[in-house]
C-alpha positions in Angstrom: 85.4 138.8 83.4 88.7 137.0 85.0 90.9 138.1 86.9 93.8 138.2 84.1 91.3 140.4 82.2 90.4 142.8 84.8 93.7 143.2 85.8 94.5 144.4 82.0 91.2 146.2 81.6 92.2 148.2 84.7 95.5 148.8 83.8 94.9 150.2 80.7 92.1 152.3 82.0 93.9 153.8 85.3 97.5 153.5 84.2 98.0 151.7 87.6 97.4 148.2 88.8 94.7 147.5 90.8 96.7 146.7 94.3 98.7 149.7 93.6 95.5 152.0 93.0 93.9 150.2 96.2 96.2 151.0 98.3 96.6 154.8 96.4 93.0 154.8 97.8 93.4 153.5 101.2 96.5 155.6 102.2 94.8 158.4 101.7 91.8 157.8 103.4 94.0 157.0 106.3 95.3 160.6 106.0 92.2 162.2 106.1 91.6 160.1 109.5 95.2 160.4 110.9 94.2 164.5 110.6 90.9 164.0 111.8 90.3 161.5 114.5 91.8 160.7 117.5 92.0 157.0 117.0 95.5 155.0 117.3 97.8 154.3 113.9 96.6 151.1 114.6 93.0 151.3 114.6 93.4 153.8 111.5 95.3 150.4 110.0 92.8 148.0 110.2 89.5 151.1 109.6 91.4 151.0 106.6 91.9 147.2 104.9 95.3 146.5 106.3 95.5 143.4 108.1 99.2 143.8 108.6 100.2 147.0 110.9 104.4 146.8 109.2 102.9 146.5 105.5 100.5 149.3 106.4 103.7 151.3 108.0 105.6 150.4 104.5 103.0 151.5 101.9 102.6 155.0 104.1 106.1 155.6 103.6 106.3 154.5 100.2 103.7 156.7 99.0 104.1 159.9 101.5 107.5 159.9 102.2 106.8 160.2 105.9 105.7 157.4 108.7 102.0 157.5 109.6 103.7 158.7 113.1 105.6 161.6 111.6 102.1 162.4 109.6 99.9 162.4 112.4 102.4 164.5 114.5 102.5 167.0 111.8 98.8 166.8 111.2 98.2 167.5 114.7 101.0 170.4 114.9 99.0 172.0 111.8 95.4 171.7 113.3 96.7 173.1 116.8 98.6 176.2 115.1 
């Protein structure tokens, strides 16, 4: 298959774009490790795909509204409560 097909194969199938779902995917693995391990927003970046710490920071927000900072703070202040 091409890459013009399987973009339209898994469009139609997910109701997403591929990047879009990838990135759906790799957020919120990054939330599950922002709760759960004490490695740096950075490290948690590239563990997850990102090359590129500001585009990592900008998806993040996009998608939950808060930094990775402000979600790690508030990950932290729910685990220690």
């Amino acid at each position: 298959m091409n890459r013009a097909s399987f973009c339209i194969f898994f469009k139609k199938a997910t109701g997403k774009t591929f990047i879009n779902y990838l990135n759906e995917y790799r957020i919120d693995l990054a939330c599950q490790l922002l709760k759960d391990s004490k490695n740096s927003i950075a490290d948690i970046c590239s563990e997850t795909g990102f090359n590129d710490m500001p585009y990592f920071n900008r998806i993040f927000k996009r998608l939950k509204k808060v930094s990775p900072t402000e979600y790690k703070r508030s990950a932290t202040i729910t685990r220690s409560a």
